[in-house]
Every structure is written in C-alpha cells, then in structure tokens.
C-alpha positions as CSV (number, residue, x, y, z in Angstrom):
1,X,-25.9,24.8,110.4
2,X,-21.9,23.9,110.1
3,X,-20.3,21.1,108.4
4,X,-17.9,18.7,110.9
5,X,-14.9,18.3,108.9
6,X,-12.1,15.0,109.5
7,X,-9.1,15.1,107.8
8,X,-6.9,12.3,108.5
9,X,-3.9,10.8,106.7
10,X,0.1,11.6,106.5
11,X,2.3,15.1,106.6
12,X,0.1,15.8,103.4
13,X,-2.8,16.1,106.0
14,X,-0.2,17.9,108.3
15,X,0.5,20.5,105.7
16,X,4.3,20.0,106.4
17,X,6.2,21.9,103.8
18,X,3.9,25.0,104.0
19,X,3.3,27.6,106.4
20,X,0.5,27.4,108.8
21,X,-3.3,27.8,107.3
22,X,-1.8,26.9,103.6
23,X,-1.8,23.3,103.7
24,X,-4.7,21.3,102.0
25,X,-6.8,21.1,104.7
26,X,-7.4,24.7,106.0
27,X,-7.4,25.9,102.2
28,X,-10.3,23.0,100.7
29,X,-12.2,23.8,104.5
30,X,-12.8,27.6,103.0
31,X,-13.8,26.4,99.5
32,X,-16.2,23.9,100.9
33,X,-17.7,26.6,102.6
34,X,-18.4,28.8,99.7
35,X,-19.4,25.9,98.0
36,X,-21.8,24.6,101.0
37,X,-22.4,28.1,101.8
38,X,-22.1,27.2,105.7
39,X,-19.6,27.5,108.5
40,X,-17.2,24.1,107.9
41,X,-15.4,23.0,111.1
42,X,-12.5,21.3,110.8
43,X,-9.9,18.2,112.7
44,X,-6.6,17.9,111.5
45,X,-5.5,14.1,112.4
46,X,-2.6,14.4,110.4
47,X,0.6,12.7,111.8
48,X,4.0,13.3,109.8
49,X,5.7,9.9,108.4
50,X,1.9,8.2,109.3
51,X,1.8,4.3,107.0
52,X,-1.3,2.5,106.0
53,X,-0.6,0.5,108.8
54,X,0.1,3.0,111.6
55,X,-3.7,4.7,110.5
56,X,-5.4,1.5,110.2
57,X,-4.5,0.7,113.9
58,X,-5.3,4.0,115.1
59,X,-8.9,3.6,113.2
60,X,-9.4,0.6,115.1
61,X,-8.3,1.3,118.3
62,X,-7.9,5.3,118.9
63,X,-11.0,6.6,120.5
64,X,-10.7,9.9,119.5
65,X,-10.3,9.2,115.6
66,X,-13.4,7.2,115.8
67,X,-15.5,9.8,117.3
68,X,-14.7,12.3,114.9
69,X,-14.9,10.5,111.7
70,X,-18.0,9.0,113.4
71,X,-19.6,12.9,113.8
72,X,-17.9,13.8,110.7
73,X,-19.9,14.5,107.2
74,X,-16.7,15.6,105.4
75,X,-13.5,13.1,105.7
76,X,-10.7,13.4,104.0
77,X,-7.8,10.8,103.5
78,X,-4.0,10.8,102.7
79,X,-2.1,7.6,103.4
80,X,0.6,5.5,101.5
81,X,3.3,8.0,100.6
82,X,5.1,6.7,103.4
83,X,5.4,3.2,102.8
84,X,6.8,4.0,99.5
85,X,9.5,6.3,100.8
86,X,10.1,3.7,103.7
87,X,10.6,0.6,101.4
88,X,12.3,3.2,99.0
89,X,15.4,4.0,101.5
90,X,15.2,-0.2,102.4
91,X,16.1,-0.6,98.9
92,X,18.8,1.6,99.0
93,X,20.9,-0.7,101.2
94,X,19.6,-3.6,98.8
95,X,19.5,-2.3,95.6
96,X,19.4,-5.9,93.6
97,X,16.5,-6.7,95.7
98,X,14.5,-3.3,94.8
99,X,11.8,-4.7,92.9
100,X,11.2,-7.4,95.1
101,X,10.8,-4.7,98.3
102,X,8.9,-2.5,96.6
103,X,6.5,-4.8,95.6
104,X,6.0,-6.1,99.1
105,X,5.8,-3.2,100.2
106,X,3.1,-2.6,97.6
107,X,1.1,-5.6,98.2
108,X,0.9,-4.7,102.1
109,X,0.0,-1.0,101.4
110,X,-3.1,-2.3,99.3
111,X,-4.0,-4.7,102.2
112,X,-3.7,-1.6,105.0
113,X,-5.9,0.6,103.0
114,X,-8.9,-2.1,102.6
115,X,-8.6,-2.2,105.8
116,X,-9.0,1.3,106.5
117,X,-11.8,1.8,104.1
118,X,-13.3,-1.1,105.8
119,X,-13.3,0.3,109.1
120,X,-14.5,4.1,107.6
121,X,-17.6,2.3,106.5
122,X,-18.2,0.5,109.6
123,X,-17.8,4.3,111.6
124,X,-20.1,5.4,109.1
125,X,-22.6,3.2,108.8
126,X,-25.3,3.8,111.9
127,X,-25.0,7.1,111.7
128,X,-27.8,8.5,109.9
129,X,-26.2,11.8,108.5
130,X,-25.0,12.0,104.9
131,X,-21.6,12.1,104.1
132,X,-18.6,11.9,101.9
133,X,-15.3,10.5,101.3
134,X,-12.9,11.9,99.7
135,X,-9.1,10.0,98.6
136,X,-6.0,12.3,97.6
137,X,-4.0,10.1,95.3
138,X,-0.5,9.8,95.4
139,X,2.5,12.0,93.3
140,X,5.7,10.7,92.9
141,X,8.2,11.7,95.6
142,X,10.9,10.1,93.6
143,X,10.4,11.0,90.0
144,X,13.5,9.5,88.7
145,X,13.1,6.2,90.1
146,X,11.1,3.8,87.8
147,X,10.1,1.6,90.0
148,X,8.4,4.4,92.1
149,X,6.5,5.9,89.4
150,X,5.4,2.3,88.7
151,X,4.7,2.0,92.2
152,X,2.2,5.1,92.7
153,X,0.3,4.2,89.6
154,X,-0.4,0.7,90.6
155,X,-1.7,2.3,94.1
156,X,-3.6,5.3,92.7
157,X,-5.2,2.8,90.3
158,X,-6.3,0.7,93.4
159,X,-7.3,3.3,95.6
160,X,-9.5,4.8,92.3
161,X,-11.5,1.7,92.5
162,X,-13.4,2.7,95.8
163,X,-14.8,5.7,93.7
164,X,-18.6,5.7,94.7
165,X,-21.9,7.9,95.5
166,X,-20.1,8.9,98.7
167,X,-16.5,8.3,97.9
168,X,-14.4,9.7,95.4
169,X,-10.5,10.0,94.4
170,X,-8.9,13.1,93.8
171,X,-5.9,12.2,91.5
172,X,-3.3,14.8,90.7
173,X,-0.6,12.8,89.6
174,X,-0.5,14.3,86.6
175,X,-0.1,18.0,88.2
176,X,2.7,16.9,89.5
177,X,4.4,15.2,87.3
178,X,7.3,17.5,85.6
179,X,6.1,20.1,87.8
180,X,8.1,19.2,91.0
181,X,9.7,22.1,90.7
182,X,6.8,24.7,91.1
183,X,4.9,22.7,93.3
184,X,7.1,20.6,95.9
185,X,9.0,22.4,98.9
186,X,12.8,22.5,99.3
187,X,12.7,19.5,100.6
188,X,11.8,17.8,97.3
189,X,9.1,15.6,98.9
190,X,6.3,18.0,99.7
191,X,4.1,20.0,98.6
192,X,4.8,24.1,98.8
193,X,1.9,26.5,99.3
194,X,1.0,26.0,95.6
195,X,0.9,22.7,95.5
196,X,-1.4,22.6,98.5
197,X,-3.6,24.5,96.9
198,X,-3.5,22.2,93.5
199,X,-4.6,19.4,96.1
200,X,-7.9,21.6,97.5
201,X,-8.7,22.4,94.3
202,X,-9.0,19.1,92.6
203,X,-11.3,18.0,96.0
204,X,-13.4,20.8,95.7
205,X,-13.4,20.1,91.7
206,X,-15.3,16.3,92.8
207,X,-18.2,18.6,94.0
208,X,-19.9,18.0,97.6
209,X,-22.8,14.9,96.6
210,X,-24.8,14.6,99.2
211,X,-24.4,17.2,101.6
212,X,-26.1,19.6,99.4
C-alpha cells in the first residue's frame, strides 16, 4: 500500500531557496515513510508568491487541485507569508499608514484561510479514507519590523485554532527566531536546506493520527 501525498501552499511548498529534493516537502515525504513504513507518493502544488486568496480560488475552482487533495490522505499547507510581505512593501510607500495596512491585510488573510479550510473539509468529507492535515505556521520574514512580528503571531495564533483529530499546526516560529542566520537563504526570506529540514521535522514531530 502507498500513501497519496498533497502538498499545497507558497514558495515554502516550492522549496525555493534550496536545491532540488531539500525543500520540506521531498525531505517530510521520506520521514513519513519510515514512520508509515510504506511507499509515500507525493504532489508538489506549490506556486512561488501564492496569497490566501490566490489558493482559495484555485481550491474552488482548479480541477486538478481538487482531485488531488480529494485522493490525498496526507495534505500539507503553507499560505500567508505572502500577504504579509505584499502589504509589507505597500507600507513602504505609506509608512504613517503601516499599521492600518497591515492590519487589513491581516484581517483579509484570516478570512482567505477559513475559507480555504472550509473548502479542504468539503474535498474531504465523502471520501471515506482517513486523513490528515497538517498547517506550517508562519516565521518572521522581517524580524526587525514590529509590526511584522506582531503580525505573524496574531496569524499563527489563528491558524493554531483549527488544531483537531485530523488537523494539526506545526509552529516553528520560535526556531526561527534569532536564528535567521543559520536557517534562511541569501535571500533573507527563505528557508536554506537546514531550515527546510527544521520544517519536516516539526511535521513529522505531530506524528501521523490516523493513518496508522
């Protein structure tokens, strides 16, 4: 027997910042083989620069994403990075306004990912196979912006909440806090090989519920 695998979400999902087969995905798929002790096939639906909004849309209306979180057993999910970066370099140009866009952009970013846990449930729900969820919180991308940190607590604190039998929230904010260095790429904004593998870790670390 294999395990169908859907990983969708941002450049996180991507792996972008690491070389091929050291992103996230391709490193957890191995350990939740060892861990299920059978073959785990895996989709990579990860689009670089992806919003809460952009994947809600495509959950609703692309085809092919339905399908394979439908068939899927393992899902994994990494959204919201990118309306923080986006309402980030808005502020910029308004920076006495900065609060004001970030929490909008906040507010909105809560609403998209309802709506995306809405529609997983729905994709889920008549199909008789057991499954899990799993969430990859958010790290700061800007450390040394306030309002940012702010920002990614208030959303990993919101996305926590859908922790469940079949859904739970891999947070590793805290790895990568003060550790930017060690575990981001030269760009500053993703992770590097190492801090890929701090990501696959912590999922494997929420164990595999029901598909045992």
């Amino acid at each position: 027997m294999s395990y169908q695998y859907t990983a969708i979400g941002d450049s996180l999902t991507t792996g972008f910042g690491a070389l091929p087969g050291n992103g996230f995905v391709p490193v957890y798929s191995r350990m939740a083989e060892t861990r299920l002790r059978s073959k785990v096939v895996y989709s990579n639906l990860g689009v670089n620069g992806l919003t809460t909004g952009e994947l809600a849309q495509r959950l609703r209306g692309n085809s092919m994403y339905r399908q394979l979180i439908q068939e899927a057993q393992l899902i994994t999910l990494t959204i919201g990075g990118n309306d923080l970066i986006r309402a980030a370099k808005f502020a910029v140009r308004q920076p006495e306004n900065t609060s004001s866009i970030l929490r909008k952009a906040l507010q909105e970013c809560k609403q998209n990912f309802a709506g995306i846990m809405e529609t997983l449930w729905q994709l889920k729900i008549n199909h008789g196979k057991p499954y899990i969820i799993r969430i990859v919180g958010l790290y700061n991308p800007y450390p040394n912006l306030e309002e940012a940190t702010d920002w990614v607590l208030q959303f990993n604190r919101y996305a926590s909440q859908y922790n469940s039998r079949v859904c739970g929230f891999a947070s590793i904010y805290n790895q990568f806090a003060g550790n930017e260095r060690e575990l981001l790429s030269i760009d500053h904004i993703h992770p590097n090989k190492r801090g890929y593998y701090v990501i696959a870790e912590k999922l494997n670390n929420l164990g595999y519920g029901m598909l045992y």
